[in-house]
Chimera marker file (.cmm) of the C-alpha trace (Angstrom):
<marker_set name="trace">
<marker id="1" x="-94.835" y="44.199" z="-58.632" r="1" g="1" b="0" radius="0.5"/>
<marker id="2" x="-92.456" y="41.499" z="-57.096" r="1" g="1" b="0" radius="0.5"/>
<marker id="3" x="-95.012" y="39.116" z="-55.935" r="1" g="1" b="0" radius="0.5"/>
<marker id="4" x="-97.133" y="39.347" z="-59.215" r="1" g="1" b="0" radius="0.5"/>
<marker id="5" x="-93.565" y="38.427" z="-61.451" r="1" g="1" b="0" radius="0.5"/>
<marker id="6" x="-93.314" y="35.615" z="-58.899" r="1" g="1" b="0" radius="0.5"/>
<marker id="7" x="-96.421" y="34.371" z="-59.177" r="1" g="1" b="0" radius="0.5"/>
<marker id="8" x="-95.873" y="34.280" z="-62.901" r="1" g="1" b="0" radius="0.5"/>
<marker id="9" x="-92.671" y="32.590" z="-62.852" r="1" g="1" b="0" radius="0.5"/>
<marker id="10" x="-94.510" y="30.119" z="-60.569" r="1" g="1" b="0" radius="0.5"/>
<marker id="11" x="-97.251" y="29.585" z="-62.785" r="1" g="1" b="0" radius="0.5"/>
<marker id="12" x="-95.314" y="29.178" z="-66.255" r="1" g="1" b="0" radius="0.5"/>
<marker id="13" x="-91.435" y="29.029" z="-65.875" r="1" g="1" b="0" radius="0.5"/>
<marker id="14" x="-91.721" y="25.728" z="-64.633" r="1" g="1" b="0" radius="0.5"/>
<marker id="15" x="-88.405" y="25.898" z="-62.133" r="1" g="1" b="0" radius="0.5"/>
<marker id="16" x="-87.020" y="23.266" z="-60.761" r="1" g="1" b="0" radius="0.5"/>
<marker id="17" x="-86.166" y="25.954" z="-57.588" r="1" g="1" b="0" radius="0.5"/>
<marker id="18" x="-87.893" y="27.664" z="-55.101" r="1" g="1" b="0" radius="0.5"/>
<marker id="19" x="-89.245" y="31.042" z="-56.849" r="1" g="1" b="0" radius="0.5"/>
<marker id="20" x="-90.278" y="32.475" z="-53.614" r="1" g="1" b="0" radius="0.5"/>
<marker id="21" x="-86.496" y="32.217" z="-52.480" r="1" g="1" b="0" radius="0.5"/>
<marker id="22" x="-84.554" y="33.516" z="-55.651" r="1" g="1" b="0" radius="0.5"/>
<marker id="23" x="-82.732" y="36.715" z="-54.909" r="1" g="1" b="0" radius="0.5"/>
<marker id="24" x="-84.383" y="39.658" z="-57.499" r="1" g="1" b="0" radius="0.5"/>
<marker id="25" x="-80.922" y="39.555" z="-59.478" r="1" g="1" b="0" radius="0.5"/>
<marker id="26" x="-80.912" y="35.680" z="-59.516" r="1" g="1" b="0" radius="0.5"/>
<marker id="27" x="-80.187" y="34.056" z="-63.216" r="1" g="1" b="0" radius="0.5"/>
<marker id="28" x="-83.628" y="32.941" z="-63.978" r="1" g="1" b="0" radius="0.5"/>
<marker id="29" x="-81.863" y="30.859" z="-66.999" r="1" g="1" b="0" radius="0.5"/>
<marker id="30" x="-78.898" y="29.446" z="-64.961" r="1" g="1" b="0" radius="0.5"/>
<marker id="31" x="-82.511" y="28.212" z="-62.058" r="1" g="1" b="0" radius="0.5"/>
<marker id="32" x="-83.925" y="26.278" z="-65.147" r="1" g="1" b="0" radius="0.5"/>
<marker id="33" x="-85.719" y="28.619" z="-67.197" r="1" g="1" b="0" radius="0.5"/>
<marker id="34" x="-85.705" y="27.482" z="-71.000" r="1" g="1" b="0" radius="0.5"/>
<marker id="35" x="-86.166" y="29.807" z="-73.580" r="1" g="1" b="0" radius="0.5"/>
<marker id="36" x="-89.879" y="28.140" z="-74.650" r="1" g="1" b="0" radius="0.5"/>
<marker id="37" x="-90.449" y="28.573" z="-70.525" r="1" g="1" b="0" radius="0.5"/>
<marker id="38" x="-89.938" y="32.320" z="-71.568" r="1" g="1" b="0" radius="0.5"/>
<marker id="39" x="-92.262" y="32.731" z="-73.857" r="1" g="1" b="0" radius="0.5"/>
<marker id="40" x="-94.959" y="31.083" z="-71.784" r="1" g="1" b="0" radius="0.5"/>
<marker id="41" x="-93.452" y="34.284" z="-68.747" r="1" g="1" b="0" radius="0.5"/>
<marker id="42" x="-93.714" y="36.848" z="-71.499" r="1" g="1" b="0" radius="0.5"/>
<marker id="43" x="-97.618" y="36.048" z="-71.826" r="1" g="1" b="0" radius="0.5"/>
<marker id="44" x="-98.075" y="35.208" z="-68.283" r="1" g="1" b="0" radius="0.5"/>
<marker id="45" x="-96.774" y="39.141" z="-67.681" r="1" g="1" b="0" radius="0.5"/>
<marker id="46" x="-98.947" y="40.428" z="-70.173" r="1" g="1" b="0" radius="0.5"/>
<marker id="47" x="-102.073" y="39.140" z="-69.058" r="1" g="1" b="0" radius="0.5"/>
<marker id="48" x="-100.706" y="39.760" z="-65.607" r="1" g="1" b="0" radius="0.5"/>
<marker id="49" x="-100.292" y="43.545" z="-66.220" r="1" g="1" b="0" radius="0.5"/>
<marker id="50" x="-102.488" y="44.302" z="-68.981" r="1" g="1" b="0" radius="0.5"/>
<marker id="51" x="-98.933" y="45.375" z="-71.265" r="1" g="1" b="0" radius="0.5"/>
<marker id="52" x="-98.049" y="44.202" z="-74.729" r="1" g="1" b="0" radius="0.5"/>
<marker id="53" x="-94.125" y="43.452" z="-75.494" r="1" g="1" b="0" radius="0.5"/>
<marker id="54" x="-92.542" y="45.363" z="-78.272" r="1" g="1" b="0" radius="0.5"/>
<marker id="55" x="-90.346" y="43.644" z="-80.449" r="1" g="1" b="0" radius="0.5"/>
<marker id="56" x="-87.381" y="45.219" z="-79.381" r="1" g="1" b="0" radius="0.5"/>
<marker id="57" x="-87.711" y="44.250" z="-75.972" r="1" g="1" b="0" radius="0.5"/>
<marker id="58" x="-88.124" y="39.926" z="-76.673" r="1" g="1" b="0" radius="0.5"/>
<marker id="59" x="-84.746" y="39.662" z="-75.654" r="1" g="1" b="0" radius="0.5"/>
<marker id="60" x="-83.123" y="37.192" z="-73.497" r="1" g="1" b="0" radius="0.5"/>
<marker id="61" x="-81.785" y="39.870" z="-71.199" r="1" g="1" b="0" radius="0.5"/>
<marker id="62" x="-85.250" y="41.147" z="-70.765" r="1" g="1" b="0" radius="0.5"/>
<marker id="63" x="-86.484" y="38.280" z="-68.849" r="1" g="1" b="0" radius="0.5"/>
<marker id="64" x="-83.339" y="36.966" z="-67.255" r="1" g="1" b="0" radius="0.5"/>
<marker id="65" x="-83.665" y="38.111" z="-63.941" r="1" g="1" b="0" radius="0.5"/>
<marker id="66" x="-86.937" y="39.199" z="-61.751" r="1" g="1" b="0" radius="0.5"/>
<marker id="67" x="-85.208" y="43.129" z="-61.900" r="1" g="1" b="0" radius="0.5"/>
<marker id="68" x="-84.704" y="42.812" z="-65.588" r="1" g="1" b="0" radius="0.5"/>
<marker id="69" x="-88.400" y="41.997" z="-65.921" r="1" g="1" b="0" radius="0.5"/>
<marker id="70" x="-89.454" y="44.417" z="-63.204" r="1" g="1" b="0" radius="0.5"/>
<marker id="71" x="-87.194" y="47.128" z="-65.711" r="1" g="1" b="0" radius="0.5"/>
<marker id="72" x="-88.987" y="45.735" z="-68.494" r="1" g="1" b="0" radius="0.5"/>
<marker id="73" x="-92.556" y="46.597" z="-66.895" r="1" g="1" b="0" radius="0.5"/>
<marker id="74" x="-91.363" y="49.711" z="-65.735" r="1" g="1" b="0" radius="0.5"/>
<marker id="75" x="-90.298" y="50.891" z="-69.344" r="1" g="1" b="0" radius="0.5"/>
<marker id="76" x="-94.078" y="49.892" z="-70.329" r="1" g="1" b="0" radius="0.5"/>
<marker id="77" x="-95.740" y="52.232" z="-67.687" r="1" g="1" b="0" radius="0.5"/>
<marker id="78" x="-96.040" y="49.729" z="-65.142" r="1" g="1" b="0" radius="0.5"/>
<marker id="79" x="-95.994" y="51.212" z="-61.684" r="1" g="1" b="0" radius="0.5"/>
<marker id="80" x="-95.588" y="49.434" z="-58.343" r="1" g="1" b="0" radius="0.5"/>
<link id1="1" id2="2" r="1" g="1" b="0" radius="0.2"/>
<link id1="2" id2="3" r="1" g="1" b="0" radius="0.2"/>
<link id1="3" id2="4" r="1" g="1" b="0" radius="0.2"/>
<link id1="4" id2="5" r="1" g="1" b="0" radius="0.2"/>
<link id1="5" id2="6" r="1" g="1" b="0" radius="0.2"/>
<link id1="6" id2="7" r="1" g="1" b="0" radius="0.2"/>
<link id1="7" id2="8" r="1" g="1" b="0" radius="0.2"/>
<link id1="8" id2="9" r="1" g="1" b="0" radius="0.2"/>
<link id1="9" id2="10" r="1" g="1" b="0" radius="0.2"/>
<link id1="10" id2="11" r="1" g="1" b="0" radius="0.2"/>
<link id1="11" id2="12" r="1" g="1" b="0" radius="0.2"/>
<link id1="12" id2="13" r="1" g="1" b="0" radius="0.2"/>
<link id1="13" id2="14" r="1" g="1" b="0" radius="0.2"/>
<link id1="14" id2="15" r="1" g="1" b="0" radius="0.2"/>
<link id1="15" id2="16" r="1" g="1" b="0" radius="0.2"/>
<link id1="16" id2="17" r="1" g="1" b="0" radius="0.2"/>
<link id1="17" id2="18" r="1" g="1" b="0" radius="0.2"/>
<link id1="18" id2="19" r="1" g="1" b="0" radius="0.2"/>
<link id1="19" id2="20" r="1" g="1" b="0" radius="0.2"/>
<link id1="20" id2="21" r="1" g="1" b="0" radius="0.2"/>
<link id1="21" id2="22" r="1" g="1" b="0" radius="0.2"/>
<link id1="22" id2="23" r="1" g="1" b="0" radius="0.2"/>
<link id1="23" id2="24" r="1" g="1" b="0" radius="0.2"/>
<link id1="24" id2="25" r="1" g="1" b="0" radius="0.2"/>
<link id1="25" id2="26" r="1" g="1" b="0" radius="0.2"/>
<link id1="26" id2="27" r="1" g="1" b="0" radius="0.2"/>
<link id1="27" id2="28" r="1" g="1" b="0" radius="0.2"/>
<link id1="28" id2="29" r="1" g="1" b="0" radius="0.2"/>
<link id1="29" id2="30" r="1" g="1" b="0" radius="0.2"/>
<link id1="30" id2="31" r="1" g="1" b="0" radius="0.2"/>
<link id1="31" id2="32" r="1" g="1" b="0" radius="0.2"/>
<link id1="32" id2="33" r="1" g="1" b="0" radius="0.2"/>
<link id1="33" id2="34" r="1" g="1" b="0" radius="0.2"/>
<link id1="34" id2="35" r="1" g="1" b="0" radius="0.2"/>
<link id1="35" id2="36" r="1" g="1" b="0" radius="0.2"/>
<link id1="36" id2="37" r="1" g="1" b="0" radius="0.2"/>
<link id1="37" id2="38" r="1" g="1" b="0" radius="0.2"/>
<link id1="38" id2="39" r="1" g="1" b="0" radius="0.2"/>
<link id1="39" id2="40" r="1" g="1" b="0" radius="0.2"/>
<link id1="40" id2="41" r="1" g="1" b="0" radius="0.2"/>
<link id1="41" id2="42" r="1" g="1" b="0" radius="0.2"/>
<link id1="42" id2="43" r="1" g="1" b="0" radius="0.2"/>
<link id1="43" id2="44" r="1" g="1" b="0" radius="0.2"/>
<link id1="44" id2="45" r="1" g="1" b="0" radius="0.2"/>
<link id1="45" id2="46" r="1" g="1" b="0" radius="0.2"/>
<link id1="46" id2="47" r="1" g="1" b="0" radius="0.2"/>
<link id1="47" id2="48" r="1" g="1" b="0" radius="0.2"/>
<link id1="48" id2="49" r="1" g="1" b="0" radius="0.2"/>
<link id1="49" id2="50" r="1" g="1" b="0" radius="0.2"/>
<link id1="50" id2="51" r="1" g="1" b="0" radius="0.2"/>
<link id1="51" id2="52" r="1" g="1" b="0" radius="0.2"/>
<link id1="52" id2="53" r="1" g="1" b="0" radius="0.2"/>
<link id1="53" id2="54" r="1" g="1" b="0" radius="0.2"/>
<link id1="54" id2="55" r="1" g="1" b="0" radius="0.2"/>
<link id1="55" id2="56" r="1" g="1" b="0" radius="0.2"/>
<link id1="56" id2="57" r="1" g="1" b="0" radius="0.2"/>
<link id1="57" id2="58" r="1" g="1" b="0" radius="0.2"/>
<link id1="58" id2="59" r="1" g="1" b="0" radius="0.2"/>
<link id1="59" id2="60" r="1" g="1" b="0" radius="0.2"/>
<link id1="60" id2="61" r="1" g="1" b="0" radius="0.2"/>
<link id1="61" id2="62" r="1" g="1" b="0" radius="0.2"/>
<link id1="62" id2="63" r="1" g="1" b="0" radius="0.2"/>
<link id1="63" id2="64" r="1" g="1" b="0" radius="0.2"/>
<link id1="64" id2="65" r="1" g="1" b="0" radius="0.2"/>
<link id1="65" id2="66" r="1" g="1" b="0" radius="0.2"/>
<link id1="66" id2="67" r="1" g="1" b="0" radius="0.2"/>
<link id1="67" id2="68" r="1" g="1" b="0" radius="0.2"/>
<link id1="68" id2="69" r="1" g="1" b="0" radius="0.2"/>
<link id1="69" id2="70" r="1" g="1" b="0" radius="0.2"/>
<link id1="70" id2="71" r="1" g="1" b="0" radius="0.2"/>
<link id1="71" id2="72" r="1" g="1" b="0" radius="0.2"/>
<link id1="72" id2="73" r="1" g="1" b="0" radius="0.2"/>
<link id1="73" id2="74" r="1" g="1" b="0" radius="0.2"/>
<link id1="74" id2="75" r="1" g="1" b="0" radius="0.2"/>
<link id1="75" id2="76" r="1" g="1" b="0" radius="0.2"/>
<link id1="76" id2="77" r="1" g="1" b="0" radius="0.2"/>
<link id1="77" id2="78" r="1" g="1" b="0" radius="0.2"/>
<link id1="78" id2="79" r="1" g="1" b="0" radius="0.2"/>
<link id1="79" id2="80" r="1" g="1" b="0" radius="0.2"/>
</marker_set>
């Protein structure tokens, strides 16, 4: 699951750092992701895993870290 949120960060969060090298608890906000950025993750991980976002979960928390958003997934039925 790691190396597929990576892969989407890569593609559509648009960081100005090194995705490959963030640590899984890294601020994804504080390494340049903006909140439109997010959005663009949020359908990158759908498509990605085939899931669909409640409402309650398009939070900021939600996708501010790659183990928030690996959390997320899980909470959808997402397994490694």
């Amino acid at each position: 699951m790691d190396s597929v949120i990576r892969d989407v960060l890569i593609n559509h969060a648009k960081l100005p750092v090194d995705v490959a090298g963030l640590d899984r608890a890294a601020d994804l906000y504080t390494a340049g992701l903006t909140s439109h950025a997010s959005v663009n993750v949020m359908l990158g991980l759908e498509d990605a895993f085939d899931v669909e976002f409640p409402d309650e979960m398009l939070r900021k928390s939600t996708f501010e870290s790659i183990a928030s958003i690996e959390e997320a997934l899980r909470r959808l039925g997402v397994e490694d």
